[in-house]
C-alpha positions in Angstrom: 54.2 -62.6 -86.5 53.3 -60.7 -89.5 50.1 -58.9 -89.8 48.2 -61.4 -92.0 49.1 -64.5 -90.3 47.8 -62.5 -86.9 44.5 -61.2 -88.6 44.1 -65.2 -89.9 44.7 -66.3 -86.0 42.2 -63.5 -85.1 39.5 -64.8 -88.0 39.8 -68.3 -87.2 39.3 -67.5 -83.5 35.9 -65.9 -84.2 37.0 -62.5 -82.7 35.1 -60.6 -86.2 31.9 -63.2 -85.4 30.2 -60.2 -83.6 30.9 -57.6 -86.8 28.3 -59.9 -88.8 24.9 -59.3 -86.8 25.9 -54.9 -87.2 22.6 -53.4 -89.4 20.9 -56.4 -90.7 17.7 -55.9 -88.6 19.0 -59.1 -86.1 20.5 -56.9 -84.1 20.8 -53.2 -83.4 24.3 -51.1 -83.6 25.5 -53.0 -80.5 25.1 -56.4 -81.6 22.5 -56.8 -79.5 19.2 -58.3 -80.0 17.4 -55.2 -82.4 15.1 -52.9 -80.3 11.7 -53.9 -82.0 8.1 -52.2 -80.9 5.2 -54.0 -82.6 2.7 -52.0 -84.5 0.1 -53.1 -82.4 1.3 -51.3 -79.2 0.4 -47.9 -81.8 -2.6 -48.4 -83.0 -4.4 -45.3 -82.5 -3.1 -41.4 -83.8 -1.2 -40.4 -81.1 -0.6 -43.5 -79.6 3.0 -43.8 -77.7 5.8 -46.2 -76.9 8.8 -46.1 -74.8 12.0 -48.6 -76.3 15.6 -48.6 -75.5 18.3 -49.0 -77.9 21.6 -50.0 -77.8 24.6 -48.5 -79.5 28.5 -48.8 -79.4 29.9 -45.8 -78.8 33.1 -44.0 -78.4 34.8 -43.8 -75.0 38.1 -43.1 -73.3 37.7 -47.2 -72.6 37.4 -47.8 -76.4 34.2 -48.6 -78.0 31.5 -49.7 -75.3 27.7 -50.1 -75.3 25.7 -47.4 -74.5 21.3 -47.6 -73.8 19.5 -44.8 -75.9 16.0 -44.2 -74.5 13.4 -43.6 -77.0 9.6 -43.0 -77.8 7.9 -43.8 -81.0 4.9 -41.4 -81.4 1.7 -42.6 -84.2 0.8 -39.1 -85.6 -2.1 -38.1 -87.5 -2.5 -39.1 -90.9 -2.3 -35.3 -91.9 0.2 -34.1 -89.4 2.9 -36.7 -90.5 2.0 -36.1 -94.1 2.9 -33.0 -93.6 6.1 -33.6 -92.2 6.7 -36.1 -94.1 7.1 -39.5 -91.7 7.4 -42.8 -92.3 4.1 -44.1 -92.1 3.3 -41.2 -89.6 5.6 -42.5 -87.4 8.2 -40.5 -85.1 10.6 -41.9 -83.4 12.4 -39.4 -81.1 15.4 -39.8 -78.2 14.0 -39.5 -74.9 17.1 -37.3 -74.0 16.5 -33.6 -74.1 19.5 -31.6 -76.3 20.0 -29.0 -73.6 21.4 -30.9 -70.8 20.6 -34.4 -71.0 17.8 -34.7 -68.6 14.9 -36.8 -69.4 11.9 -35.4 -72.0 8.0 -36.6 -71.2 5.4 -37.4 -73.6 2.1 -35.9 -72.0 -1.3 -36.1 -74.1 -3.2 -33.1 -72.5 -1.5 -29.6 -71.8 -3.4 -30.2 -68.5 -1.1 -33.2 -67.5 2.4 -31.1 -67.4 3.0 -30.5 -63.7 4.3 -27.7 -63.9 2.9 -24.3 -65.2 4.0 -23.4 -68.9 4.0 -19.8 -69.9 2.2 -21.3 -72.9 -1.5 -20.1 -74.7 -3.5 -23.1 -75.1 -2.0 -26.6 -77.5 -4.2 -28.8 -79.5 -1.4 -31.6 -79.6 0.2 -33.5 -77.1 3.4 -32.1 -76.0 6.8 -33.6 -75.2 8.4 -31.6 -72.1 12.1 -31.6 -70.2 11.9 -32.6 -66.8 14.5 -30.6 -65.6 14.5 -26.8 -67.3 11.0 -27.5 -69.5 11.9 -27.3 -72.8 8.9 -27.8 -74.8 8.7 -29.5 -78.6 5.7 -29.8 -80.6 5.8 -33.8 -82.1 3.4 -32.4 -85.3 5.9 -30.2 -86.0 9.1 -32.5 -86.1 9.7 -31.5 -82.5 9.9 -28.1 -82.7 11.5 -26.2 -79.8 8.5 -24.0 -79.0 9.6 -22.7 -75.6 12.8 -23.6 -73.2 16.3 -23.3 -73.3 17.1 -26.2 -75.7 19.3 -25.7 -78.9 17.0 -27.9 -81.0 14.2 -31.0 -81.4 15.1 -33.8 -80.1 17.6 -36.1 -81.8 15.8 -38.9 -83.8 16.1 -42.3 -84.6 16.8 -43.8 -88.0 14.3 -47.2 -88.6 12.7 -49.7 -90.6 9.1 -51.4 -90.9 8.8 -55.0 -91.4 6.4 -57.9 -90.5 4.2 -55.5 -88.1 7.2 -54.0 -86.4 9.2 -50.8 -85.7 12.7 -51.8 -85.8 15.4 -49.5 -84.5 19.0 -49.1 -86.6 20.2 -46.1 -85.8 20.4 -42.8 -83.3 20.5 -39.2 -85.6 24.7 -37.9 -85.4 24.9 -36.5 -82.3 22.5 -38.0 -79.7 25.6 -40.3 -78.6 26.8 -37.4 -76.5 24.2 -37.5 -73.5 25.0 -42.2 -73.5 
């Protein structure tokens, strides 16, 4: 069979159908239904919530779908001004850089379980579970103390009709899926 008589065979049979929803704000990078977070759920600076999105990555099995945990974190007017947010909105991998163990939004210094060799924080902090690396969200997620190599990876996303939709993890972030 020659190759454009198979790819016509392979059209007809719908087997590209899937390709269509990629990046159109229906559906995330997996085809999947798009990770969406209303604006309501972040109404106040500071505000927080936890998605999951869904990306094809590569594996030794091919391409496969892999879940990306997330949190999407209102700032200040000023602070994400200053670093120059969307709206004032940061949306940041729940996967620390280091290792891959989980990272934990907590609003008061006072809430981290464990003792940080830290002077006293204004802001809410985002902390690794496992060898407490600790970024700064005002400050793009900052490494301020801790073992990791860099912020958190972030993700890429849109605003539309009072919600946060999710296209895209930063380069990178695929390695802990």
């Amino acid at each position: 069979m020659k190759r454009r008589n198979f790819l016509g065979c392979l059209l007809r049979a719908g087997a590209f159908l899937p390709f269509s929803f990629f990046n159109n704000g229906k559906a995330d990078a997996a085809g999947a239904p798009a990770t969406q977070v209303p604006l309501s759920q972040l109404t106040a600076p500071w505000s927080v919530a936890e998605f999951e999105f869904t990306k094809r990555i590569k594996t030794h099995r091919g391409l496969q779908p892999s879940t990306f945990p997330g949190y999407i974190i209102r700032l200040p007017d000023d602070v994400g001004r200053q670093i120059g947010l969307k709206q004032n909105f940061y949306a940041i991998s729940r996967i620390c850089p280091h290792e891959g163990c989980p990272i934990k939004f907590y609003h008061q210094r006072s809430e981290v379980p464990r003792l940080l060799e830290m002077g006293d924080f204004p802001n809410p902090l985002l902390v690794c579970t496992c060898h407490q690396s600790v970024f700064d969200p005002a400050q793009g997620g900052k490494v301020l103390d801790g073992p990791a190599p860099r912020p958190p990876w972030t993700f890429d996303f849109v605003i539309e009709k009072g919600r946060i939709i999710i296209k895209d993890l930063e380069p990178g972030g695929e390695k802990w899926g």
